[in-house]
LONUZA-652425 format. One record per residue: x, y, z of N, C-alpha, C in turn. Coordinates in steps of 0.1 Angstrom, whole numbers, padded with zeros to 4 digits, always signed. Atoms other than C-alpha are relative to their C-alpha. Layout:
REM LONUZA-652425
XYZXYZXYZ...
END
This chain:
REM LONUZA-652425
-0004-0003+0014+0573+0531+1398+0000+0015-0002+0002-0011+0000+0560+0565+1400+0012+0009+0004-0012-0008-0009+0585+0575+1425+0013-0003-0005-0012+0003+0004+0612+0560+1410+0003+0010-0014-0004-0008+0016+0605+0578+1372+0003+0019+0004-0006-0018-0005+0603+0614+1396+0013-0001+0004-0012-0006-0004+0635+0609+1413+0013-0005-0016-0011-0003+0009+0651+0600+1378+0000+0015-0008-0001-0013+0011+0638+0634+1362+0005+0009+0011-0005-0013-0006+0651+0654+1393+0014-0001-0002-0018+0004+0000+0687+0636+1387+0002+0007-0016-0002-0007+0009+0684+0645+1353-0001+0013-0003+0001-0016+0002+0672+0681+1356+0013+0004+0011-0012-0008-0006+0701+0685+1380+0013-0004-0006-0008+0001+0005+0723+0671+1359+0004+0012-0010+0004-0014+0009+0713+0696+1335+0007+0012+0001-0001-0012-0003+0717+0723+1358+0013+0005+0000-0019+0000-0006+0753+0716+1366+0006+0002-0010-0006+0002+0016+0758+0712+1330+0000+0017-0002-0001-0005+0000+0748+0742+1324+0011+0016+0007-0011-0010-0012+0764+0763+1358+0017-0004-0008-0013+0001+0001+0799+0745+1343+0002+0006-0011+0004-0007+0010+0792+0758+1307+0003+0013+0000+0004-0015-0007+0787+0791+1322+0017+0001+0005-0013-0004-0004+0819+0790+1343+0009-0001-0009-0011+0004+0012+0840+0776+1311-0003+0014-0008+0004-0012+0004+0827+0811+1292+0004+0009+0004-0008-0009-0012+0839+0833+1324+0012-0003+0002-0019-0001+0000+0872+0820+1321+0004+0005-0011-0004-0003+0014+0872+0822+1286+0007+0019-0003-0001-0013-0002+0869+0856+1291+0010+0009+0008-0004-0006-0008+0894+0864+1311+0016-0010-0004-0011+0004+0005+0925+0844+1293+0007+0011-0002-0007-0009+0000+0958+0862+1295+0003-0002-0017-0007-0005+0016+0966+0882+1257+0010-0014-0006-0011+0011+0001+0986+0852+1240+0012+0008-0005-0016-0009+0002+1014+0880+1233+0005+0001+0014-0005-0002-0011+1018+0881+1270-0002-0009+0009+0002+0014-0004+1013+0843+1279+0012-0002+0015-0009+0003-0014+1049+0848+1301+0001+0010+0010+0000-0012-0001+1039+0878+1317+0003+0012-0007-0005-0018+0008+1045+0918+1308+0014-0003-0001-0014-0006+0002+1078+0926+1291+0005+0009+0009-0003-0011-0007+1097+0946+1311+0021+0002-0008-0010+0005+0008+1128+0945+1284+0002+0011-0007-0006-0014+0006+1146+0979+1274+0010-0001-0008-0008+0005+0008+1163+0977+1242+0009+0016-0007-0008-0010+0007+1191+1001+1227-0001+0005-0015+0001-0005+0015+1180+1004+1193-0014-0007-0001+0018+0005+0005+1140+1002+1180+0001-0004-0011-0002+0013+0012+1135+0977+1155-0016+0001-0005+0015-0004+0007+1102+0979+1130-0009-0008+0010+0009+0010-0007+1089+0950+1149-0011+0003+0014+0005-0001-0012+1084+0967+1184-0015+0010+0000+0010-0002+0004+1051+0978+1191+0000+0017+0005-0001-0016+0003+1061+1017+1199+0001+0002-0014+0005-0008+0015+1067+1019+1160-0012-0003-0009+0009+0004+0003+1036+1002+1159-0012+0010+0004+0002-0010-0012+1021+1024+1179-0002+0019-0006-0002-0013+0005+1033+1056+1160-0008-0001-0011+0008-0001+0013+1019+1047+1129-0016-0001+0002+0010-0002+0002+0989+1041+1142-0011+0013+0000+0005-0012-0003+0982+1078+1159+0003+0010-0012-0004-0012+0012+0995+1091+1124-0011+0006-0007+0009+0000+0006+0969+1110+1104+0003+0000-0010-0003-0002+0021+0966+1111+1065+0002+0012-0003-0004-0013+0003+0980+1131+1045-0005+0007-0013+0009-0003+0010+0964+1156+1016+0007-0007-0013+0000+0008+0014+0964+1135+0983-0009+0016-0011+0003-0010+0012+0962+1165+0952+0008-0005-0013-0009+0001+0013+0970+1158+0917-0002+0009-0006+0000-0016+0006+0980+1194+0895+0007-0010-0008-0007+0000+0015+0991+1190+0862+0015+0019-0001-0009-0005+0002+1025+1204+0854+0005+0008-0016-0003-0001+0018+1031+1221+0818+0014+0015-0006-0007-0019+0006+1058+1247+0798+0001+0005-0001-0002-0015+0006+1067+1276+0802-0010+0011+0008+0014-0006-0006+1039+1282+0828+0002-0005+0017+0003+0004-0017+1035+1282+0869-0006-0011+0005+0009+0006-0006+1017+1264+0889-0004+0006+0020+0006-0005-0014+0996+1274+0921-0008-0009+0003+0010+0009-0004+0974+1252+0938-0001+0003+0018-0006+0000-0014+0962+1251+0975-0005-0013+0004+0006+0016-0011+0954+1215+0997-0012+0005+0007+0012-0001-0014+0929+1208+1021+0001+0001+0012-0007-0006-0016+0949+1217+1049+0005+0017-0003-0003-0012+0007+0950+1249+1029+0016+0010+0001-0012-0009+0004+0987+1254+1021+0004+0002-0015+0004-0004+0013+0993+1273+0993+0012+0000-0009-0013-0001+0007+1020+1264+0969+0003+0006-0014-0003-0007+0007+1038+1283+0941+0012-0008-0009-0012+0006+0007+1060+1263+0918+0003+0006-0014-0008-0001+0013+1079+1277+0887+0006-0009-0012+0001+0006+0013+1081+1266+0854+0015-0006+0001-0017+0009+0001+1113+1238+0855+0004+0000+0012-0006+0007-0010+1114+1234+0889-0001-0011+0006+0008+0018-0008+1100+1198+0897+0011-0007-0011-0007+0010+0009+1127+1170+0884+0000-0012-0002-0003+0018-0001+1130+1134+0878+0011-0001+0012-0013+0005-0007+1154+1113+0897+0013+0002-0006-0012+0003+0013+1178+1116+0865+0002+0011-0005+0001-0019+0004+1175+1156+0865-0004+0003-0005+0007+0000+0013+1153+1157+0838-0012+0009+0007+0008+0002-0004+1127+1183+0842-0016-0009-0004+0007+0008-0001+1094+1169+0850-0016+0012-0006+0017-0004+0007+1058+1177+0828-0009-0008+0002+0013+0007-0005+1022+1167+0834-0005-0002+0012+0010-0003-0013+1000+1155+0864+0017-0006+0006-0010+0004-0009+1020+1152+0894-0012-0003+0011+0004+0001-0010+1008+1138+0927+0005+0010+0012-0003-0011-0008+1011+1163+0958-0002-0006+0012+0007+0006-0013+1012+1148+0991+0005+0008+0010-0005-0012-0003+1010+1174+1015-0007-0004+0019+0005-0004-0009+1001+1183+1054+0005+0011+0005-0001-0015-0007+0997+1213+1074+0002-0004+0017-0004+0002-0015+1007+1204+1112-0002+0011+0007+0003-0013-0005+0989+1235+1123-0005+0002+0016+0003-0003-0015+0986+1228+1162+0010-0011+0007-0008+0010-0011+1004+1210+1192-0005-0014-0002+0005+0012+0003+0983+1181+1188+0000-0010-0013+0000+0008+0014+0984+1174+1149+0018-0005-0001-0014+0003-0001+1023+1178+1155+0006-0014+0008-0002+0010-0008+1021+1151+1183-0007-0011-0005+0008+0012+0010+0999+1127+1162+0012-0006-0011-0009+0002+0010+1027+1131+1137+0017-0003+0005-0011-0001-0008+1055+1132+1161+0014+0006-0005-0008-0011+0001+1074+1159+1153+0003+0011+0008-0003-0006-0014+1086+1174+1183+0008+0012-0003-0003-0017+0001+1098+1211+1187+0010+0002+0007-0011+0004-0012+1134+1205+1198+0012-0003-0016-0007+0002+0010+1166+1214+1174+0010-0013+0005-0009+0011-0001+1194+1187+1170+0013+0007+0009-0005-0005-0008+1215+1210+1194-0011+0004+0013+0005+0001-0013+1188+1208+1222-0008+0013+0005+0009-0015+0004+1171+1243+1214-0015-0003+0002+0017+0002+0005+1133+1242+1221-0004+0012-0008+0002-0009+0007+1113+1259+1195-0015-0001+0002+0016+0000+0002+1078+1275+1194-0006+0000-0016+0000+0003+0010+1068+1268+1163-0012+0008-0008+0012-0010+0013+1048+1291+1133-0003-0005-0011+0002+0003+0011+1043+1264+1114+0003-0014-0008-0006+0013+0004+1051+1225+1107-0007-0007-0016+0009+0003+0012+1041+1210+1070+0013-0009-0008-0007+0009+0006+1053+1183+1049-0006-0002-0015+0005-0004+0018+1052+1181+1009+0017-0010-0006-0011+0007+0011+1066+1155+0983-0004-0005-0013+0010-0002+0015+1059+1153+0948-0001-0021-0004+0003+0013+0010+1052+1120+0924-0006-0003-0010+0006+0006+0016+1048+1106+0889-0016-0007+0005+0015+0008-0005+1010+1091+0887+0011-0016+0000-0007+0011-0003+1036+1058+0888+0004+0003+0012-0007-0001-0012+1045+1066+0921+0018+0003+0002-0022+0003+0002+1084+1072+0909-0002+0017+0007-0006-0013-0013+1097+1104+0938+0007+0011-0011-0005-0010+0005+1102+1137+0922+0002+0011+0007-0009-0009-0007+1123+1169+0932+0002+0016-0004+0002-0011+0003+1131+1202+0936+0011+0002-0006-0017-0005+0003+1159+1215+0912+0009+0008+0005-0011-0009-0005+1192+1225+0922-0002+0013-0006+0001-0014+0006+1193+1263+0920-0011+0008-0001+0016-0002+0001+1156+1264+0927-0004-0001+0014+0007+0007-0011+1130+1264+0952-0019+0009-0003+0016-0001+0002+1091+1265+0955-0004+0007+0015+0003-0008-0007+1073+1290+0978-0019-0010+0002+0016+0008-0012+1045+1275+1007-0004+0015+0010-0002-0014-0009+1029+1300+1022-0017-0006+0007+0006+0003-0010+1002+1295+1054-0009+0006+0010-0003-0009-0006+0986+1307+1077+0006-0003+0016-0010+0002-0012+1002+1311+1113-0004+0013+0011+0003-0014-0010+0992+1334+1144+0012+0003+0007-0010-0007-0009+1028+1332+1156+0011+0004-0009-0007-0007+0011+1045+1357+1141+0015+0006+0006-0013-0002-0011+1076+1355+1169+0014+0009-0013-0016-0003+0011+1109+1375+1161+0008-0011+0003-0012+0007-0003+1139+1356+1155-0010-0012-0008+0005+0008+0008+1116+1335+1132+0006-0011-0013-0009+0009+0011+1141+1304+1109-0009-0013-0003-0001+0011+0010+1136+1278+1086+0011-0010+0006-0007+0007-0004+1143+1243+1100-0001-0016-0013+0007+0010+0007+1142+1208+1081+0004-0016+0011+0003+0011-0005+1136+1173+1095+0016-0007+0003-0010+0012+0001+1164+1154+1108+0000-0012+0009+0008+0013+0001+1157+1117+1116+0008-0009+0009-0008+0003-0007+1170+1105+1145-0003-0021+0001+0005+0018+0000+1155+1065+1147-0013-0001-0007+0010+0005+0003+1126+1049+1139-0012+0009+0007+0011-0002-0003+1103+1068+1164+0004+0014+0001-0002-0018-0008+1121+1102+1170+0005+0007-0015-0011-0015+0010+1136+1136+1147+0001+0007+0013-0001-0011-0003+1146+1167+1156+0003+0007-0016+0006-0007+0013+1149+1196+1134+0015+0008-0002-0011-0003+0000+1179+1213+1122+0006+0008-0012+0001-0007+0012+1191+1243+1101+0003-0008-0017-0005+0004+0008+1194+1239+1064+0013+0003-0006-0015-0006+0009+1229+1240+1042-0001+0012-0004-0001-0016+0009+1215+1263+1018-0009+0008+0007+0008-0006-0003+1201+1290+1034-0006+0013-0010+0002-0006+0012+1200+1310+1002-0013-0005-0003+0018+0008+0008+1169+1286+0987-0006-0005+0011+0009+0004-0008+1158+1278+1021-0005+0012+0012+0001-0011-0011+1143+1310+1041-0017+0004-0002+0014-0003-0003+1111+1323+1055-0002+0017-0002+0000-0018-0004+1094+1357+1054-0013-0003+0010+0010+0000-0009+1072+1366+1084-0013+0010+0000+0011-0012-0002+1036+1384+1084-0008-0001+0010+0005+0000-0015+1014+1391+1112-0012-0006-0004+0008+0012+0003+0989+1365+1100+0007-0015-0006-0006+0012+0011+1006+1342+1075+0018+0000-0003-0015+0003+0006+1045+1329+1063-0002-0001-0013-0007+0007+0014+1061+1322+1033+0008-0003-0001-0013+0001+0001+1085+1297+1033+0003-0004-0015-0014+0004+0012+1114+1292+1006+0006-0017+0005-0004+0015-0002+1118+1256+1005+0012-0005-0015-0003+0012+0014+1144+1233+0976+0002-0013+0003+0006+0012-0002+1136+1204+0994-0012-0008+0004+0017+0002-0003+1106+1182+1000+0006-0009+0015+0000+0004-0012+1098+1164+1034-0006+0009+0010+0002-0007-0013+1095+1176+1069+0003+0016+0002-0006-0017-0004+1098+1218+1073-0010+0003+0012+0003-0009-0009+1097+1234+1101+0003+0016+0003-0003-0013+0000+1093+1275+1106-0004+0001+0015+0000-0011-0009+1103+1287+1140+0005+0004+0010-0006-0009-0010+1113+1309+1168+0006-0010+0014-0001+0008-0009+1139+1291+1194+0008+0010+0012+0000-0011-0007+1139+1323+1216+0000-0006+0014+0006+0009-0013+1131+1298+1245+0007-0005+0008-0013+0011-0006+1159+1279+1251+0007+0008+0011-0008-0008-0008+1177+1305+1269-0004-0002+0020+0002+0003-0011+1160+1298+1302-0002-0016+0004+0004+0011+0002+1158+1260+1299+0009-0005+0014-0002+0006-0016+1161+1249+1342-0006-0013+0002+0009+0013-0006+1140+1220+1342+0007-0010-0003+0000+0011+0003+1145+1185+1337-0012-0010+0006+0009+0010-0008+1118+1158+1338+0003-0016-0002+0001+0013-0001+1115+1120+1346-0011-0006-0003+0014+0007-0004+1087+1096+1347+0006-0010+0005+0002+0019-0013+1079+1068+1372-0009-0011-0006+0013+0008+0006+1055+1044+1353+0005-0014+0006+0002+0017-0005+1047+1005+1359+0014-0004-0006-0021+0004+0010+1081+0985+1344-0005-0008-0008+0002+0004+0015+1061+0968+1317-0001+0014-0009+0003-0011+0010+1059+1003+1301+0017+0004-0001-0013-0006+0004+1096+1005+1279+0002+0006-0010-0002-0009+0016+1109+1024+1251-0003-0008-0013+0003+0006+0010+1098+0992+1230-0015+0000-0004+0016+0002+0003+1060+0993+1237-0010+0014+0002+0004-0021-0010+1059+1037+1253+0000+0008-0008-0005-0015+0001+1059+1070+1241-0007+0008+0007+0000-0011-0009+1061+1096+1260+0002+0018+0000-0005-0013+0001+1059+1134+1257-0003+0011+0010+0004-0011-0008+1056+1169+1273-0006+0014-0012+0006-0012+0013+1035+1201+1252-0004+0012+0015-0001-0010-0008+1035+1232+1271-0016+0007-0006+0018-0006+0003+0999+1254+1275+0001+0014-0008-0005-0014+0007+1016+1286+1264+0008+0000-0009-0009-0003+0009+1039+1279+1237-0003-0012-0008+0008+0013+0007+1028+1257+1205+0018-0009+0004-0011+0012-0002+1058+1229+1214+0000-0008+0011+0000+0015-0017+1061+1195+1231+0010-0008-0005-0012+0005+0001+1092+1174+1232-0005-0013+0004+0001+0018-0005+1095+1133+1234+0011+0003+0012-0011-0001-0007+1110+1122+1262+0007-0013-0002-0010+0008+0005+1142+1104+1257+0002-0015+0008+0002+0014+0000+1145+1065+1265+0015+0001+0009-0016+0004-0007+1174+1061+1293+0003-0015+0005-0002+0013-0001+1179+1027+1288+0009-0010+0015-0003+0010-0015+1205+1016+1317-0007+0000+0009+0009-0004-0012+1181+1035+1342-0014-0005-0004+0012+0006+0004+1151+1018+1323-0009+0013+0007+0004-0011-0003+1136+1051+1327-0002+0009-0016+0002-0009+0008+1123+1083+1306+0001+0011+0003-0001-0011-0005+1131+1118+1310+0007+0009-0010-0007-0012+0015+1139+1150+1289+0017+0007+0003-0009-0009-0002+1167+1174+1287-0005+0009+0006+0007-0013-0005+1164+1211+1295-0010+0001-0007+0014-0010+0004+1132+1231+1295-0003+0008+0009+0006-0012-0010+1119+1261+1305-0005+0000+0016+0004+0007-0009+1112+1261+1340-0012+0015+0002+0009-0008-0007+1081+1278+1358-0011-0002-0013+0006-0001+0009+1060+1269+1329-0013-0012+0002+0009+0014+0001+1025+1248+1327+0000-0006-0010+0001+0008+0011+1024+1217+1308-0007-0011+0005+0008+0011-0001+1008+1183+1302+0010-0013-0006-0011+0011+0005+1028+1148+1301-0012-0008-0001+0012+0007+0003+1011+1124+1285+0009-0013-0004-0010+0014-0002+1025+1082+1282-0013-0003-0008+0011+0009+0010+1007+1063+1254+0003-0016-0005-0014+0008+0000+1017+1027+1255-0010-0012-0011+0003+0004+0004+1008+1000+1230+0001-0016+0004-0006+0010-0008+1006+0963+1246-0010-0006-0006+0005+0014+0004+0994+0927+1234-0013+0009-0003+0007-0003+0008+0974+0947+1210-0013+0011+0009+0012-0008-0005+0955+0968+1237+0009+0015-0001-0009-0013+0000+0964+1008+1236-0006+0007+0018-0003-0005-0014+0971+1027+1274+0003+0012+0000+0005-0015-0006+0966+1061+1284+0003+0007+0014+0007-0007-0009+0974+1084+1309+0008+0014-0004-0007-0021+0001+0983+1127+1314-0002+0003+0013-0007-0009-0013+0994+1147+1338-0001+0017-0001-0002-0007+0005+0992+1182+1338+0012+0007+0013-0012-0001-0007+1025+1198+1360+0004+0011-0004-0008-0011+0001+1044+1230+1364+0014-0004+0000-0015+0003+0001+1080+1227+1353+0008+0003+0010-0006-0003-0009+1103+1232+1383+0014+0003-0009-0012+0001+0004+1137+1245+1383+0009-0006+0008-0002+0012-0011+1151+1214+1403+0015+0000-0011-0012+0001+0005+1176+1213+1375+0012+0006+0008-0010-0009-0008+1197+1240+1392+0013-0009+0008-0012+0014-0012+1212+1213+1415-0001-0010-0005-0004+0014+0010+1213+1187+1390-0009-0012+0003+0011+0018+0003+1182+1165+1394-0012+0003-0005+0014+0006+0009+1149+1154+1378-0015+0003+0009+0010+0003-0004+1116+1166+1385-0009-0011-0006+0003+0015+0000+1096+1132+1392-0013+0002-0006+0013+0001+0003+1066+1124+1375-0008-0011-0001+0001+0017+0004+1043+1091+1383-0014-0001-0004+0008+0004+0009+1022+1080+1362-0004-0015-0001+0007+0014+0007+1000+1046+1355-0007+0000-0006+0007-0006+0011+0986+1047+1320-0012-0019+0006+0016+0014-0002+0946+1024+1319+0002+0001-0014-0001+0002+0016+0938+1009+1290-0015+0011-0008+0007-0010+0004+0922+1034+1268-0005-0008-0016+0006+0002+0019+0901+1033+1231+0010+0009-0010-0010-0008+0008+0917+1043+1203-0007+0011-0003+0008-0012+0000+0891+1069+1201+0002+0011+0007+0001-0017-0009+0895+1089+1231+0013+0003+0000-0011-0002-0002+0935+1080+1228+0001+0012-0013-0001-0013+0009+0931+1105+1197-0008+0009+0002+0009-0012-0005+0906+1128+1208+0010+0007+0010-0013-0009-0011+0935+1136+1239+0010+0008-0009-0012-0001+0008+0961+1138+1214-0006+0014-0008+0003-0011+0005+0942+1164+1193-0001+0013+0008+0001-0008-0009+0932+1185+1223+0010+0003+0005-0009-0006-0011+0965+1192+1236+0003+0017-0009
END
């Protein structure tokens, strides 16, 4: 009887054990289930137009930073000066802020402002340093400003008018213009003179600007002195789940504040820029956003002039999955 009640508790304690060991292995799988966004494997699916849905515009919003929130009261017959916390300093005259219905505009106003004052805040923001004729520019200065009712209703600068931003800026390049935002898709611009160049112009000092703005949005102040030697061309080689729906991809040079996206060549399921300077150091960097994990990698590379004979210096790259922590910490540092 004795022997019989031991070999039932050894059946039982190994029942136990097994219980547990399978327990255990059901937990270690658990752990290792594929993303249910990528249940049929990786996309590898290059699409001709970005759509809000895809996770590059998902992707961009997330690396965006905030922007300065100021409310100044507006009143008759009287200025206004204020500066942000990205400390740009603005100068508005009495009747120049309007409604939508041309009416001008009195009382508090909302001020929503940034100062894009390095390669990396510009790349956070993705405002790339590249006119809408293919001009690279070094830039003395990127910043963005748009007024609003405490209702949130969008207010403007009057015709015939303009408000003076002034900054500071260590590049005080000749050949220094006034560009404004133009808006190429969902994840890209470029930048591109204004109409009026009367109410839109800069003055340059060897510290600080002052631009002449009569519109609000995206301004950019600067020198596209650069272009003139533009031999390079680059590519990337990455894995082929990394596409223009889930990628971005840029280049930022060590010597000149500007970095360019690189463009989406959809039949070649590929990435790669226009011209650029050649002989120049830079850093390519691929940030990709996938079944909610974010991917990482950089490069740093001397521009070739390979262009000359009509082809692409190659660049390969395999982004790991990164934190959104360090993926902004890179981004700032460039």
């Amino acid at each position: 009887m004795k022997n019989k009640m031991t070999n039932r508790l050894l059946i039982f304690s190994f029942c136990c054990a097994m219980c547990v060991g399978l327990f255990s292995c059901e937990k270690n799988t658990d752990m290792i289930v594929p993303d249910p966004n990528q249940l049929n494997g990786p996309d590898t699916t290059w699409y001709n137009t970005i759509t809000y849905n895809m996770s590059a515009v998902s992707l961009k919003h997330d690396i965006q930073d905030e922007f300065d929130i100021d409310t100044v009261s507006l009143n008759g017959g009287t200025g206004l000066s204020f500066i942000t916390a990205s400390e740009l300093h603005f100068s508005i005259n009495p009747g120049s802020i309007i409604t939508g219905s041309g009416d001008v505009y009195l009382g508090n106003m909302i001020a929503k402002s940034m100062y894009a004052n390095s390669v990396g805040k510009s790349a956070s923001m993705m405002k790339q340093s590249i006119t809408n004729t293919g001009h690279l520019l070094s830039s003395g200065g990127t910043f963005f400003i748009a007024f609003y009712t405490l209702n949130n209703e969008e207010l403007f600068i009057a015709p015939n008018n303009n408000i003076s931003v002034s900054y500071h800026s260590d590049n005080s390049g000749t050949g220094m213009k006034l560009f404004e935002e133009n808006q190429i898709d969902l994840l890209y611009s470029n930048w591109q003179r204004p109409a009026d160049s009367t109410q839109n112009n800069i003055s340059v000092h060897s510290d600080y600007h002052i631009a002449h703005i009569n519109q609000t949005g995206w301004v950019n102040c600067s020198t596209e002195d650069f272009y003139n030697n533009q031999q390079s061309k680059i590519s990337l080689r990455l894995p082929s789940n990394y596409t223009n729906a889930n990628t971005i991809a840029f280049l930022s040079f060590h010597d000149l504040t500007a970095f360019i996206n690189f463009d989406a060549d959809v039949p070649s399921r590929i990435f790669k820029t226009g011209f650029l300077p050649a002989g120049r150091q830079a850093t390519v960097t691929v940030i990709s956003k996938q079944g909610g994990y974010y991917y990482m990698s950089q490069k740093n590379i001397t521009t070739s002039s390979i262009a000359t004979t009509g082809g692409y210096q190659v660049v390969n790259l395999t982004p790991v999955i990164t934190s959104f922590s360090e993926l902004k910490n890179s981004l700032e540092e460039l």
